[in-house]
Structure formats: C-alpha cells, structure tokens
DSSP file (Angstrom, degrees, kcal/mol; ACC not computed):
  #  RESIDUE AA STRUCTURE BP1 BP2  ACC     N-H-->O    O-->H-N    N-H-->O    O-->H-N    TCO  KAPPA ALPHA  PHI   PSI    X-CA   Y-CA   Z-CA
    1    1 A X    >         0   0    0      0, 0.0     3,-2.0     0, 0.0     2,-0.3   0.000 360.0 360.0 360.0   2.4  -69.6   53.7   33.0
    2    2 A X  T 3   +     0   0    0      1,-0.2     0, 0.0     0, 0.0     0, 0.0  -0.390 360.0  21.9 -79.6 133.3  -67.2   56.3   32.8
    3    3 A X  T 3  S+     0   0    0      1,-0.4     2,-0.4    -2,-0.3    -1,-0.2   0.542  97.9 106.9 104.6   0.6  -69.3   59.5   31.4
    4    4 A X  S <  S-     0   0    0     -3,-2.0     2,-0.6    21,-0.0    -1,-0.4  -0.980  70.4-112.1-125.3 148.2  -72.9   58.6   32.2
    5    5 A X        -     0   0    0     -2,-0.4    19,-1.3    18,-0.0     2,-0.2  -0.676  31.7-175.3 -31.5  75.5  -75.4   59.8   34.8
    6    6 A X        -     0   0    0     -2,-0.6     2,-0.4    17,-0.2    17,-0.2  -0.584   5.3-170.5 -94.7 161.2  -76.2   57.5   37.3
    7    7 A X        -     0   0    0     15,-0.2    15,-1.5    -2,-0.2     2,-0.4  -0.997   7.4-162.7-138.9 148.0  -78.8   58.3   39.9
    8    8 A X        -     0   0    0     -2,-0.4     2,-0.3    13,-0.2    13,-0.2  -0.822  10.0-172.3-123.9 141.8  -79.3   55.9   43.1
    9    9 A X        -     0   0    0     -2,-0.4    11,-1.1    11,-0.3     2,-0.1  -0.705  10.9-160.0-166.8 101.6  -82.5   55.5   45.8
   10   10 A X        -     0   0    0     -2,-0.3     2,-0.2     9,-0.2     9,-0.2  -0.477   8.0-161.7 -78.4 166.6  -81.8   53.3   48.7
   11   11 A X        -     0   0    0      7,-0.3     7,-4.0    -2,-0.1     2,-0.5  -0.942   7.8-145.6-158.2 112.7  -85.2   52.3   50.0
   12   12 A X  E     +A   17   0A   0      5,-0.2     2,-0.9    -2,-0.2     5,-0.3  -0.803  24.0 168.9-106.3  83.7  -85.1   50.8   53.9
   13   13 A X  E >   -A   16   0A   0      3,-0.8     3,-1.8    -2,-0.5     2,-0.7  -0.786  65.0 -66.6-131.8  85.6  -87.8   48.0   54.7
   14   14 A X  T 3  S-     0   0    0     -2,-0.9    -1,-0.0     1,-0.3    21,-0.0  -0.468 115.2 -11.5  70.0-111.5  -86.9   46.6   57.8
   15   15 A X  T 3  S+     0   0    0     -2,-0.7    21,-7.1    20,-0.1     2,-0.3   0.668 123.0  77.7 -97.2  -0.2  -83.7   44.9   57.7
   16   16 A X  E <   -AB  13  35A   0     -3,-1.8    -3,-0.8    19,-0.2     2,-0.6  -0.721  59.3-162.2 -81.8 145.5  -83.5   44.9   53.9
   17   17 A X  E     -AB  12  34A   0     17,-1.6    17,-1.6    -2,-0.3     2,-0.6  -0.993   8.1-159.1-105.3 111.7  -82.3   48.2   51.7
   18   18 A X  E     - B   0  33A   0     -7,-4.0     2,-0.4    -2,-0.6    -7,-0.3  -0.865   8.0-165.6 -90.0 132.1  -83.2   48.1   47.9
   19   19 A X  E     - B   0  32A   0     13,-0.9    13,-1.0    -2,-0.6     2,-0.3  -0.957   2.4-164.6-118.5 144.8  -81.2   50.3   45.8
   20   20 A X  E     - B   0  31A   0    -11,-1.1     2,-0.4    -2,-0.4   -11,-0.3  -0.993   4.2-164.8-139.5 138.5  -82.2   51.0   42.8
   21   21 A X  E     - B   0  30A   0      9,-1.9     9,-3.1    -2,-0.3     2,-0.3  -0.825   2.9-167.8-109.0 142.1  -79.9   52.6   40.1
   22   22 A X        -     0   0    0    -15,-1.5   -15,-0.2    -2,-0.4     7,-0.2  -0.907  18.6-147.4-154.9 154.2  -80.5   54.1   37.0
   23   23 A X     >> -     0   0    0      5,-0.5     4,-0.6    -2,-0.3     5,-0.6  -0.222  12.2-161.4 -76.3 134.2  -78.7   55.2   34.1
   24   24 A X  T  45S+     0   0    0    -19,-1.3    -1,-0.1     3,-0.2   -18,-0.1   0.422  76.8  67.5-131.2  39.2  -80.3   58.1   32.7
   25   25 A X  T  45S+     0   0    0    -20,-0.1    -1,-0.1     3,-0.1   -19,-0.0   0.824 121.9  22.7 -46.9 -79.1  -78.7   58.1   29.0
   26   26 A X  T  45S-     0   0    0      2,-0.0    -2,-0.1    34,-0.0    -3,-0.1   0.333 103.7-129.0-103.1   0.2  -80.5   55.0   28.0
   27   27 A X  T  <5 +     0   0    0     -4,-0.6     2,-0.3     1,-0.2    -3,-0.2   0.952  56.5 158.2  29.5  69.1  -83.5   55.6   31.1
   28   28 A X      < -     0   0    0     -5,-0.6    -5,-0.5     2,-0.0     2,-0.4  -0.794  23.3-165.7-106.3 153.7  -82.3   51.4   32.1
   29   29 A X        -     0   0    0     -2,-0.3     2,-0.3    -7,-0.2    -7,-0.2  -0.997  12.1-175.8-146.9 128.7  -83.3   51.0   35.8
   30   30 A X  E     -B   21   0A   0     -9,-3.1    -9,-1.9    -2,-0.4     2,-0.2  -0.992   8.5-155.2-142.8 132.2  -82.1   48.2   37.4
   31   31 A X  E     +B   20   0A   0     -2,-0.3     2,-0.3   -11,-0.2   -11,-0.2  -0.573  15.2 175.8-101.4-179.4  -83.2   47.1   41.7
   32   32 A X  E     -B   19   0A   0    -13,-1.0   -13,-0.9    -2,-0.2     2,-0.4  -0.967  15.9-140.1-161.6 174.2  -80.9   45.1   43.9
   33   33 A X  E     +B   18   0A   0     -2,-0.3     2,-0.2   -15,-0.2   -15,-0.2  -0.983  20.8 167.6-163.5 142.0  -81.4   44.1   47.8
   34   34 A X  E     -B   17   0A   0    -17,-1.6   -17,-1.6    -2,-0.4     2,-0.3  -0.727  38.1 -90.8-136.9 173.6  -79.3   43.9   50.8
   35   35 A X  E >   -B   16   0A   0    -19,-0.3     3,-3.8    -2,-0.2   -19,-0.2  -0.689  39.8-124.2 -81.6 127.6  -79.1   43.5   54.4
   36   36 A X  T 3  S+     0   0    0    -21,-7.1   -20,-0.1    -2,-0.3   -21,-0.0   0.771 108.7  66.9 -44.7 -23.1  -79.1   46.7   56.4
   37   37 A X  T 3  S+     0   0    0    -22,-0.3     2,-0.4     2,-0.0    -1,-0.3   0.575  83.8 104.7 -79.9 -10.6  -76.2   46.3   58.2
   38   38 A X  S <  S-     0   0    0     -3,-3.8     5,-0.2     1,-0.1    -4,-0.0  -0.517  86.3-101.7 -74.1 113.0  -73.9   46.6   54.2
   39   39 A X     >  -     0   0    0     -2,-0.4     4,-0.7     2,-0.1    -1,-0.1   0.186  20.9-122.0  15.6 130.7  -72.4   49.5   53.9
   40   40 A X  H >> S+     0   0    0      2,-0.1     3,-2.7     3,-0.1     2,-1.1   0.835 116.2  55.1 -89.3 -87.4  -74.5   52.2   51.4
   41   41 A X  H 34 S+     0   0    0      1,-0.3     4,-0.4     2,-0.2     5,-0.2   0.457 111.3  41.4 -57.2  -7.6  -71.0   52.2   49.3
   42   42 A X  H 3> S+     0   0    0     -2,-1.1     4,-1.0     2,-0.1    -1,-0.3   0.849 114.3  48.0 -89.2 -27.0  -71.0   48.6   49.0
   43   43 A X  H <X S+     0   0    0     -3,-2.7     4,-1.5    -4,-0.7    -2,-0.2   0.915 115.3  48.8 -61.4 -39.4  -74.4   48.4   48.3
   44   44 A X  H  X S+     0   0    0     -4,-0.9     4,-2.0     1,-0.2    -1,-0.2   0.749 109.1  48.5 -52.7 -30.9  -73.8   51.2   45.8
   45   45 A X  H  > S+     0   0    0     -4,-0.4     4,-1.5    -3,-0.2     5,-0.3   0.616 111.1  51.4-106.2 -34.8  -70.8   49.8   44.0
   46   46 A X  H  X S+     0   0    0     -4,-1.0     4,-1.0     2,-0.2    -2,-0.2   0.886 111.5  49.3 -90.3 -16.4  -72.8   46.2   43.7
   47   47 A X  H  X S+     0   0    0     -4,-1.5     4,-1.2     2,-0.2    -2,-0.2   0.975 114.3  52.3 -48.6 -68.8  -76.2   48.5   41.9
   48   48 A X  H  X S+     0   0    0     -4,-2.0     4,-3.3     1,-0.2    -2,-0.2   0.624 105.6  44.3 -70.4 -33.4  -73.5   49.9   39.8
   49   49 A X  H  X S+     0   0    0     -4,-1.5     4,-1.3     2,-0.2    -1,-0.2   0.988 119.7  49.6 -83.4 -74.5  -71.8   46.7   38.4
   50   50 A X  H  X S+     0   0    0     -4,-1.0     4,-2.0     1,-0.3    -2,-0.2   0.580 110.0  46.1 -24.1 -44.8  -75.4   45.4   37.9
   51   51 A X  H  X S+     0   0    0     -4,-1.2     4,-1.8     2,-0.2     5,-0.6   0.936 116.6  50.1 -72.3 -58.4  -76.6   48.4   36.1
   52   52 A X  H >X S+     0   0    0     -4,-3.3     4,-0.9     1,-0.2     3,-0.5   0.895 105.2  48.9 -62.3 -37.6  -73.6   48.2   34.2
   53   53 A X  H >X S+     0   0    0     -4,-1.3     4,-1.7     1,-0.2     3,-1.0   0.985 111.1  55.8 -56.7 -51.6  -73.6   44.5   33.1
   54   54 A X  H 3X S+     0   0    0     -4,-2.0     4,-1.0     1,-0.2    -2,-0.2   0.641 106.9  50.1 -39.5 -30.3  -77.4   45.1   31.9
   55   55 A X  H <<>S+     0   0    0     -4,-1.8     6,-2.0    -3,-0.5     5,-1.9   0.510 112.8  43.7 -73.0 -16.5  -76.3   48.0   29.7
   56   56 A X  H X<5S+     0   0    0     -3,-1.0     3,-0.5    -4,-0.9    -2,-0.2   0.926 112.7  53.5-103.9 -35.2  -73.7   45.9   28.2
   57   57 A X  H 3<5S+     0   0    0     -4,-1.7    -2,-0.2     1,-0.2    -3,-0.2   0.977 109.6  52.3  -3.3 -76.5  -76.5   43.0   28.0
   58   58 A X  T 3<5S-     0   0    0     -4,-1.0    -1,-0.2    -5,-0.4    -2,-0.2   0.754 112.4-122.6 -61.5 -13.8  -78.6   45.6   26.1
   59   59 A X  T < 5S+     0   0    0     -3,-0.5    -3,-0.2    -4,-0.3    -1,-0.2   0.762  83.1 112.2  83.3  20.4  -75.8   46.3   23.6
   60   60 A X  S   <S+     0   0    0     -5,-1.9     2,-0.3     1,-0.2    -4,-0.2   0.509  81.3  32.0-111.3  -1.9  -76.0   50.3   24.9
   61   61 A X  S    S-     0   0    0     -6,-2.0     2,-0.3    -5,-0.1    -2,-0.2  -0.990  97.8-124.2-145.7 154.6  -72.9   50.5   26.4
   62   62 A X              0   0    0     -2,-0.3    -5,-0.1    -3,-0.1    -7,-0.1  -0.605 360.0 360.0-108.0 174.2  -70.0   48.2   24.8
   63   63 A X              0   0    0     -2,-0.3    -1,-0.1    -7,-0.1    -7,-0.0  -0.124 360.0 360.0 -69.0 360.0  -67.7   45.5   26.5
C-alpha cells in the first residue's frame, strides 16, 4: 500500500464503529465493523489490510 492515498471515516452507532477506507487511486471502498471499546488504530490497521487484500483481489495492486 506503500504510495497510495488512503482516506478513513469511522462512523459511531452505539456500541459498533464502522470504518470505512478507501483507496483513492483505484476509488475501491471497502466498510468493516467493530466494537467501540477497539482502539481507532486497530480498527484502522484491520480497514487497511482489508482494503488492501481487495485491491490485490482486483488485480490493481500486485501480490
């Protein structure tokens, strides 16, 4: 992921957070969902690997 834009928006719905990351190269958007009490840098760091396996899925970022 090193060298692309990512942009992040946690979103706080009681005791859940969704973060949702997206790459904005390839404009991939990817959500994920947590418990409130995690960390935002863990939550962040678990978006990121997500975002990132889907770009490598997608063939837009390589392996």
């Amino acid at each position: 992921m090193q060298g692309r834009e990512v942009i992040f928006e946690f979103t706080q719905f009681g005791h859940i957070v969704k973060v949702t990351a997206m790459d904005t190269k390839s404009r991939t958007e990817i959500s994920i969902q947590g418990p409130s009490s995690t960390a935002q840098s863990i939550l962040q760091t678990n978006a990121l690997k997500r975002l990132e396996y889907v770009l490598k899925k997608k063939g837009i970022i390589k392996a």
